[in-house]
N, C-alpha and C positions, 0 to 999 in steps of 0.2 A: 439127168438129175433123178433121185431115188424116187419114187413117188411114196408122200409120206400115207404111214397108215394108221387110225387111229382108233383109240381104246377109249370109249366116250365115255362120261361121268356118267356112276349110276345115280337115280334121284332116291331121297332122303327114304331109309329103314327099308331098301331093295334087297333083294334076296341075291348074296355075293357070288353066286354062281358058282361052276363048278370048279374042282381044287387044281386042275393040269396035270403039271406032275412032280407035284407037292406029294408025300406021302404022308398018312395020318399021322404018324409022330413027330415029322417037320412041321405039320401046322400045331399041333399040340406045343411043340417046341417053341414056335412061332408065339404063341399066345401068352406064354410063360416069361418070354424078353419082352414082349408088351406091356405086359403088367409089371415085370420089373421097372422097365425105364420109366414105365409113367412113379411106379411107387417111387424111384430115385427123385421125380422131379419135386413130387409131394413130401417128401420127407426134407429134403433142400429148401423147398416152402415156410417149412415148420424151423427148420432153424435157423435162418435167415431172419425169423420172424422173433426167436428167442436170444438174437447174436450171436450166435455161435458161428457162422461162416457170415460172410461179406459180401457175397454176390449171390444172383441165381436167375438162373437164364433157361426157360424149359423146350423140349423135344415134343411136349404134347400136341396129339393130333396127328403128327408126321408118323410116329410109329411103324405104321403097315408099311407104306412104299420101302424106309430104311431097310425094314428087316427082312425086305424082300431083297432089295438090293445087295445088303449080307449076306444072302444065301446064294445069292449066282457067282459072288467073289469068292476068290480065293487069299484066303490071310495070306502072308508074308510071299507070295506068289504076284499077287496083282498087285497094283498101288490105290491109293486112296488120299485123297483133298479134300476134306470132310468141313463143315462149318459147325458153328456153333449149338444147332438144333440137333446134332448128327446126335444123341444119344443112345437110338435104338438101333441104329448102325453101329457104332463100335462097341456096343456090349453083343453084337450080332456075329461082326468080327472077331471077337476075344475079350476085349478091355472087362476086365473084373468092377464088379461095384465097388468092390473095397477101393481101386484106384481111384473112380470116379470117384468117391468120397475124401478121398487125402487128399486129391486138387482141390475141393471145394472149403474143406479145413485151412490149405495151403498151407500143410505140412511138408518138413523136409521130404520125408518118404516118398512124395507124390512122385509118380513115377512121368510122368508125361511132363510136369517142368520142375519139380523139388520148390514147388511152392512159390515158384515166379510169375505163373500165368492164372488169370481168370478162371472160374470153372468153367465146363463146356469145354475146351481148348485142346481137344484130343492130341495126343501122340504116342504114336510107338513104335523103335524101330522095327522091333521083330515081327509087326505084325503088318508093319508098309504103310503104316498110318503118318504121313505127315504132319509135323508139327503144326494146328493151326492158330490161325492170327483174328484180331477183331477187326480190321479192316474190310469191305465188304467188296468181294469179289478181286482180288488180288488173287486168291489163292487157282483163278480158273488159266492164268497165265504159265505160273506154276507146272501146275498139271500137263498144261503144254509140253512145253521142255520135257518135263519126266518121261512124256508119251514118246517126245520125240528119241529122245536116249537110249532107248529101247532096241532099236535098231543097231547102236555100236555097242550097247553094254549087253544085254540082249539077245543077239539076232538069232531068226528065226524060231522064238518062243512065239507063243500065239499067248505071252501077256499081257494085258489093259491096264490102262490108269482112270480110276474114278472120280470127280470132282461133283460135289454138290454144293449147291447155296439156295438162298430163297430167291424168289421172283425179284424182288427190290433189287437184289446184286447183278440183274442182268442190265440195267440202267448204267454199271460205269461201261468206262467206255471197254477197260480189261475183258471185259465179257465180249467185247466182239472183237476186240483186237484177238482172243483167243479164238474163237469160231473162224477166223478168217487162215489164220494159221494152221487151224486143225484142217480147213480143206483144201488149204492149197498143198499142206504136207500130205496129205490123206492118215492122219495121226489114228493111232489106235485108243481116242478117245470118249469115254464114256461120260456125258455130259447129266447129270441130275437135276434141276431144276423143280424145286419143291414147294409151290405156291399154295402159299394159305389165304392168298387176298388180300393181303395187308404187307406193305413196308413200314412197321411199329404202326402209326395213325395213319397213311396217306394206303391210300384205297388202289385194287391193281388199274381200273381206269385212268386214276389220274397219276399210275407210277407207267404204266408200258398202252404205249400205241395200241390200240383196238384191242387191249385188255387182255391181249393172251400172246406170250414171248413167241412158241411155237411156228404161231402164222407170220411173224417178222421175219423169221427166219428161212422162208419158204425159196428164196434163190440163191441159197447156200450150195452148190456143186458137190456131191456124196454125202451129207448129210441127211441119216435119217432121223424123221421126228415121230416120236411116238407119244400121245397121247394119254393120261388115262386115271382114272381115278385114285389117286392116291390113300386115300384112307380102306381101298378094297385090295384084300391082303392076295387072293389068290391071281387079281389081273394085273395088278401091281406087279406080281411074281411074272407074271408070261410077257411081259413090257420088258422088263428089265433083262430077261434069258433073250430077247432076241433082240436087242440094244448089244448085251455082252456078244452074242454070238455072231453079230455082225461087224463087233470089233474086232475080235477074235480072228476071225474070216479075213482079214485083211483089206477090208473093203473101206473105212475109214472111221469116220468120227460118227458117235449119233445120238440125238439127246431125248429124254425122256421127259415130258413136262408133266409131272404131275399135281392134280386138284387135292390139296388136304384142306384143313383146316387148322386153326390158331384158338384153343378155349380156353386157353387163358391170355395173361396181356403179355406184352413184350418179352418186357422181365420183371422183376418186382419192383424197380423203377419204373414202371409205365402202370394207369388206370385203362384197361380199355372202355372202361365206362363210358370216359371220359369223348369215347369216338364211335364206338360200336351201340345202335339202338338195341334194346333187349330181343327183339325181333331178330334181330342177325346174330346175337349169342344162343336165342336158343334152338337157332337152324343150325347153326353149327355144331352145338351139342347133340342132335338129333344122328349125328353123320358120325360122332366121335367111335373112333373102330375099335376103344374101350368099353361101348356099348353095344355095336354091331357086329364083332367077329365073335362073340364067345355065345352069342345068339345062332353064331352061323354053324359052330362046333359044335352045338347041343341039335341044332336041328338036322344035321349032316349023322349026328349018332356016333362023332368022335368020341366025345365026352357027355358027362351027365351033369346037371346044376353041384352037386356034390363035389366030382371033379374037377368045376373051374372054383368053388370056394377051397380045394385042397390045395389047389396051386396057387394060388393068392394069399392063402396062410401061411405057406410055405416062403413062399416071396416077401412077404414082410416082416417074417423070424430073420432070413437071410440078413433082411438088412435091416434090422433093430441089433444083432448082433454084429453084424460089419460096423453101426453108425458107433455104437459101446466100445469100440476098439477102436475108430479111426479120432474119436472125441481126446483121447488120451495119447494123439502122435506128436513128436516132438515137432514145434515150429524150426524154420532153418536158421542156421546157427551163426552168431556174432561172426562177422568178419568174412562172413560167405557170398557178400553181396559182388562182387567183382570177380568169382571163381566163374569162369566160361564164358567170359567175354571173349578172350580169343581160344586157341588150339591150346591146349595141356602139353601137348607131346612134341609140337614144331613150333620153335621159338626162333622167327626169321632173323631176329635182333642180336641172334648167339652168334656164337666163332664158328659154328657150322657152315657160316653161309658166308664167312671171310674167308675167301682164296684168292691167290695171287695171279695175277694179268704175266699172259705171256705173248706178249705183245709180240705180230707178226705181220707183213702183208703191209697196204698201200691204206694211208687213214683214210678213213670211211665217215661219212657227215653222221649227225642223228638218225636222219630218216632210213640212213641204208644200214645203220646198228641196230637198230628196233628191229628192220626186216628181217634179217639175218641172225636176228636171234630169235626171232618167231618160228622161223622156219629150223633149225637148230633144234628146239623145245618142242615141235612138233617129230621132232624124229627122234629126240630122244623119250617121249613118251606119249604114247599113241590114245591117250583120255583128253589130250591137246585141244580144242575145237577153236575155229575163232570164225568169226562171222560178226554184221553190223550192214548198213547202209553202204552199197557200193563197196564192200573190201572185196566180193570174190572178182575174180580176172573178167568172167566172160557172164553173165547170170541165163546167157542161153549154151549151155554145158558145148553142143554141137556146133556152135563156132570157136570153141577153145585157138584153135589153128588159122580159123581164118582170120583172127582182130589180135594186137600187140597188146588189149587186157587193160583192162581197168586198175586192181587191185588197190581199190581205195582213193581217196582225193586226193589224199599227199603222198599216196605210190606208198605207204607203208606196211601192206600186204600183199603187195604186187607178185605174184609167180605163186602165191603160197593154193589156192587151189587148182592150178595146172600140177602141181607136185602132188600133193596131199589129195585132192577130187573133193567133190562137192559136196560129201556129206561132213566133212572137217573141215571144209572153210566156205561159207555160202553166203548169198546175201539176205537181208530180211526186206520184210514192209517198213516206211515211215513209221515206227511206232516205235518211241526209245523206252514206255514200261513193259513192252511185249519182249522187246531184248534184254531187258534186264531180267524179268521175270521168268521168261524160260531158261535163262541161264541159270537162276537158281535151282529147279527141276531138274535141270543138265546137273549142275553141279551135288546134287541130293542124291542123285544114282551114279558118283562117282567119278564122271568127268571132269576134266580141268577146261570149266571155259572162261575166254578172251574174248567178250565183247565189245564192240567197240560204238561208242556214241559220237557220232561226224563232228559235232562241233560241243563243246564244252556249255556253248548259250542255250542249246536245245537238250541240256541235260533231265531238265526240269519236270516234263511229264512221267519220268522215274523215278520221279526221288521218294514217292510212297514204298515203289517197288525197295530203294535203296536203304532207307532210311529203315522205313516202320515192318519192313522185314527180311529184307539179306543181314543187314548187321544184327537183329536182334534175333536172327535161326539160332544160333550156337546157345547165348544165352538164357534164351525163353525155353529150350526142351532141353536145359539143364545137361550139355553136353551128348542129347540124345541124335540130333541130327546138326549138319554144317553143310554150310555150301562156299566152299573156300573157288573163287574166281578173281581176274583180272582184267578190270574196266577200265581200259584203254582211253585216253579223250583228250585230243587238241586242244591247248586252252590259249589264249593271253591274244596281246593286240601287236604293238610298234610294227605290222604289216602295212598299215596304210590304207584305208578304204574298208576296212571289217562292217567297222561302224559299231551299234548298241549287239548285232545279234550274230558276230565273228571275231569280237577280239575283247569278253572281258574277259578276267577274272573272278574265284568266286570262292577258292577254297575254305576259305574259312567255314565254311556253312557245311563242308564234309569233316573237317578235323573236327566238330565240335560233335560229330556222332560216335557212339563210344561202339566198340565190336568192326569199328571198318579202319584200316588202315590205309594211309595217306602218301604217296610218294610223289618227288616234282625233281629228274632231274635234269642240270642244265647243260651238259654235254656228251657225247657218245658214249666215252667208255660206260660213264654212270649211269646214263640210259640203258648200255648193253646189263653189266652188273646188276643193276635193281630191277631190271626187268624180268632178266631168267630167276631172281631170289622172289621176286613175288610170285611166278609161276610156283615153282618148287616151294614155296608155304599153302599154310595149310587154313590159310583166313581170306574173305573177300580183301579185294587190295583197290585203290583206286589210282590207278598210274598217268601223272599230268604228263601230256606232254606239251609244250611250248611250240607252238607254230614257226615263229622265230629262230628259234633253234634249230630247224631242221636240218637247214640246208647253211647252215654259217660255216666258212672257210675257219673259222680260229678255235671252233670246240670241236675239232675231229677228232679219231684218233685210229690206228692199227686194230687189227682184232686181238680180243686179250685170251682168245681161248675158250673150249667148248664147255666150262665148267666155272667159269669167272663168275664172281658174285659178291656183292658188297652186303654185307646184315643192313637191317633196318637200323635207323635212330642211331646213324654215326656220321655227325658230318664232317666235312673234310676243309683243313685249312687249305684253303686257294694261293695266300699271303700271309706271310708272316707281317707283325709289325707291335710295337710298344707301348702306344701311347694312344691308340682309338682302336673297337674294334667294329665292324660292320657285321651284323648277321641277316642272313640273306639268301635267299635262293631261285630257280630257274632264268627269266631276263635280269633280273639283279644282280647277279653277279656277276656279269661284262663289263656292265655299267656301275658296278664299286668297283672293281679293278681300278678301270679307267678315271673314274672319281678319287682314289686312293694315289696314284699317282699325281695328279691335280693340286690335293693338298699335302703330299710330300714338298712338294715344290714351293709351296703357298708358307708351311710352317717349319723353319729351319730346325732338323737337327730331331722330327717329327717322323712316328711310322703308323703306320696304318695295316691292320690286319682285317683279312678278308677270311670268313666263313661260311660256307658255302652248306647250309642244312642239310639237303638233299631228300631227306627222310623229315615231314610233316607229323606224320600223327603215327610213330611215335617220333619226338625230336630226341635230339643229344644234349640234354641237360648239362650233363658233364663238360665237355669242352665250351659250351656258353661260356659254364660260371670260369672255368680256367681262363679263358680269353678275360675275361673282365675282372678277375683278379690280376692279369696281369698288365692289362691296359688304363684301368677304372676309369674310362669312356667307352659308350654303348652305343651307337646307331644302327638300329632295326631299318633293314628296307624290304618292300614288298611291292607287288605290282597288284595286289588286292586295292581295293577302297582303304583311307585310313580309320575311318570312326567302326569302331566295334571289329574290330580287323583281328588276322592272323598276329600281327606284331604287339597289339595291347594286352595279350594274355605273355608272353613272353618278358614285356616290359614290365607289368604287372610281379610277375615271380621274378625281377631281377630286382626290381624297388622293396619287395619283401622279403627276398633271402641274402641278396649281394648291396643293402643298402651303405653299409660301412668298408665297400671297397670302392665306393664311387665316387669320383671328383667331381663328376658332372651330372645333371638332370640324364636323363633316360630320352635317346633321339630316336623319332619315328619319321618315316618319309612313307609315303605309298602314293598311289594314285589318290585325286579330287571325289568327293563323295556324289560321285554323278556318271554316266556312264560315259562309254566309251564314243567319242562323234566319229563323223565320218571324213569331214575334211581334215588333211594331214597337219594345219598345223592346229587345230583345236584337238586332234587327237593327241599330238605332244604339248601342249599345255593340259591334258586332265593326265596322263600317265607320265609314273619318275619319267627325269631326265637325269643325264650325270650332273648337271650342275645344282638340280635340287639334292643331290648328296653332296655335293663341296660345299655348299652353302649351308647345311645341316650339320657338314663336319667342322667347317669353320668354327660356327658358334660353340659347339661342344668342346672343342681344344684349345679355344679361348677363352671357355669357361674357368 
């Protein structure tokens, strides 16, 4: 274990010591984005206060350590995970006031989201700055991934990835899910931790165990901790150079805790009055390194009192004239609002991604079409990655040979890293937002990854990751960054014994996120097809697969060829038929088949047409309304819950656009609004059965 070494707080108006190997015009430079960021914060104050912007979220205090941390980076060279405080960081970086001002107008122009995001909310490609988010501490997961990438996008550069937050964000749990990842991979991660004392009101005593993150972290395996007073610009600067240099060095991960302060409140939604006795504001103010460092220039004999007032005039013309220009940018324009939801340039839904099956070889179940086409997709393009709980064969490399391999629980990655080796296909920790989260990372530097979440019930501790920022990356940095991946996950029940936390469903709760796309399909070919077209697009995808399905003798099918692929949002008629139609996908469509037979039988002279969706979000509009123009009977089935279900928004736009081609109410069947049990027969009493669609079909065609 490193033995950590530390860089103790100086106490309040201490003499900053000596500069390292800062030269005089780096710290004169230094002093100049100080007073900048703070002037940005204060002038965002001032309009905030007069309407003119909507939010404002300040960097004061943090200053020093940022800007030190900007000077041991390298822009568009190293990466960067920056939070909302990051001001003096990415104006340290490159980021122009002018930008940071068009975000805070939420002007079209804004270059880091075109007016979609929060101010604060850095990004940029050019300069490796990650898009960031408001959620607290997501983004340390991130960083992960990106660090890990580095090695196949990469290799052998000696470049880092940065990640800062404030002290409160080391409280989720992302914050150790990533430390634990960063040391077992030995990632080249630079960790920031920027503590002002305060998460908004709650105090760092009663946010982190014995008040300082650091010492919790003290039997972390290669990580080094370093110490040090954050609002002192010049030790601040020797922390950070030997943080960086020891990531650099390939020696691993190592984080920096630095002591700043917060003198003002949260944001201009919060009073800190309200929490902080005046006593602790103006010890704080006493430390502000807008008052201590330019004390430290004049007595160092960098500069003279004259000199820090001609930079400070100079900084506040800058941005009186930046703020007179950004005041008169145009807001973003009608109709704009759904531009970057998904990829511009790959559209999985086009005839690019329809080719034709050329069916050859002995039928292969689901689970051996999925593999086979993982592995396929893996050799045809080597940014491939697929990794999750248990997928790699052997997770100790050097018995590859001596064990016949794990490759996942339902064998549907089985062989892929005996083939490919352990850096494209491995396994993780129990942690489904640390797989998802570096997967996004992975997929920001350009990889294609496949991670896979064990069972669909334990989706759940990602959905931050999934929801509040994989689907909203493309969106929120206004086409600036994407992390287009494929999240693999077993879903559904009629196995027998799953019980509430192995066989529900749940999709609806993903189709109803806009920027993520939905797929569910019910037998091989469609599996193999939709599978390699969501690799080969260019948007996260979320790929069900039905447990059930796997291994069923009647949805097999021959290989259709290295290149087969069905577009999104085209479903495929399973059955024809006249006079009902059934829309329906993954277990549902066995059991409408078989139910469609049932009441052929049942209603002379009667046909029944089967629809088989395939593609959730986006679905096939199109052939719906055709089926129920041509049938005008509707029976929606799904293996979701019924109430607030995948099938009521469906039935919903058929009762509002197809309401005068219908002879019958609008039929819904799904599973009981309750979960899934464990004994077999109360499990088939809460999920369809065929005879709850004859009995649904009945009534509609005797409507």
């Amino acid at each position: 274990m490193v033995t950590p070494i530390t860089i103790r707080p100086l106490p309040a108006r201490a003499a900053l010591g000596e500069t390292g190997d800062l030269e005089p015009g780096r710290l004169v430079e230094a002093y100049r984005l100080m007073y900048l960021s703070r002037c940005l914060d204060d002038r965002e104050i001032l309009l905030k206060r007069q309407n003119r912007i909507f939010f404002q979220i300040s960097g004061a205090g943090h200053e020093a350590v940022q800007i030190a941390a900007g000077m041991v980076l390298r822009p568009g060279y190293d990466w960067v995970f920056p939070y909302y405080r990051d001001r003096a960081l990415a104006l340290t970086l490159g980021v122009t006031p002018e930008a940071m001002l068009l975000q805070s107008v939420g002007a079209a122009a804004d270059p880091a989201s075109g007016g979609r995001q929060m101010p604060s909310h850095w990004s940029s490609p050019e300069l490796h700055i990650f898009t960031g988010s408001s959620p607290t501490g997501t983004q340390f997961l991130q960083a992960a991934g990106c660090a890990q990438a580095k090695a196949l996008v990469n290799p052998g550069s000696d470049e880092i990835t940065m990640v800062s937050a404030g002290e409160g964000a080391t409280s989720e749990g992302e914050f150790w899910e990533c430390i634990n990842a960063a040391c077992l991979e030995s990632l080249p991660l630079l960790i920031l931790v920027e503590d002002n004392g305060w998460a908004i009101s709650v105090p760092v005593e009663r946010q982190t165990a014995g008040g300082n993150i650091a010492r919790l972290l003290e039997g972390f395996p290669g990580l080094l901790r370093l110490e040090v007073d954050g609002t002192n610009l010049p030790a601040s600067y020797r922390a950070m150079s030997q943080a960086a240099d020891y990531c650099r060095s390939g020696h691993g991960p190592a984080l920096v805790h630095a002591t700043v302060i917060r003198p003002y409140s949260h944001s201009l939604s919060d009073d800190e009055r309200h929490y902080k006795t005046k006593a602790e504001r103006e010890a704080e103010a006493a430390l502000d390194p807008l008052i201590t460092f330019p004390e430290y220039l004049v007595h160092k004999g960098l500069v003279d009192r004259e000199d820090v007032q001609r930079i400070e005039r100079e900084v506040h013309a800058e941005v009186s004239t930046v703020i007179d220009r950004v005041l008169r940018a145009e807001p973003p324009s009608r109709g704009s609002a759904k531009l970057y939801l998904y990829s511009p340039s790959v559209d999985p839904s086009s005839s690019d991604f329809e080719t034709e099956a050329r069916l050859e070889g002995e039928p292969r179940t689901m689970v051996d079409a999925i593999n086979q086409t993982l592995a396929e997709e893996m050799r045809h393009d080597k940014r491939v990655v697929v990794f999750g709980e248990d997928v790699a064969d052997c997770g100790r490399e050097e018995n590859l040979g001596l064990v016949k391999g794990k490759g996942g629980v339902f064998k549907t990655t089985s062989g892929l890293q005996t083939e490919f080796g352990s850096a494209r296909c491995f396994n993780t920790p129990i942690a489904e937002a640390a797989i998802i989260g570096r997967s996004i990372g992975m997929a920001a530097r350009g990889l294609k990854p496949v991670p896979e979440i064990q069972f669909f019930d334990y989706i759940w501790p990602a959905m931050m990751q999934i929801r509040d920022e994989l689907a909203t990356i493309r969106w929120r940095s206004n086409n600036g960054f994407s992390a287009p991946m494929v999240i693999r996950v077993p879903i559904g029940g009629y196995l027998h014994g799953g019980a509430i936390y192995h066989s529900q469903c749940g999709e609806v709760v993903f189709t109803h996120i806009p920027g993520l796309r939905v797929v569910f399909p019910s037998n091989a070919l469609d599996a193999c097809g939709l599978l390699r077209t969501a690799i080969r697009s260019d948007d996260p995808v979320l790929f069900l697969e039905h447990k059930r399905l796997y291994r069923e003798p009647y949805n097999r099918a021959p290989h259709p060829g290295l290149n087969f692929m069905i577009p999104f949002g085209k479903a495929r008629t399973v059955k024809s038929g006249r006079n009902l139609s059934i829309i329906t996908y993954g277990a549902l469509v066995q059991k409408s088949l078989l139910a469609a037979v049932q009441l052929e039988q049942r209603h002379e002279n009667a046909t029944v047409e089967v629809i088989d969706l395939r593609s959730l979000s986006p679905y096939d509009w199109e052939a719906i309304a055709e089926s129920v123009k041509k049938t005008s009977r509707v029976l929606i089935a799904h293996e979701d819950t019924l109430s607030w279900g995948y099938g009521a928004e469906l039935a919903a736009r058929i009762a509002a656009e197809l309401f005068t081609e219908l002879d019958a109410p609008v039929g819904r069947v799904a599973a009981l609004d309750t979960w899934v049990g464990y004994n077999p027969q109360l499990e088939n009493e809460i999920l369809p059965q065929v005879e709850d669609l004859v009995a649904e079909g009945d009534r509609l065609l005797g409507f």
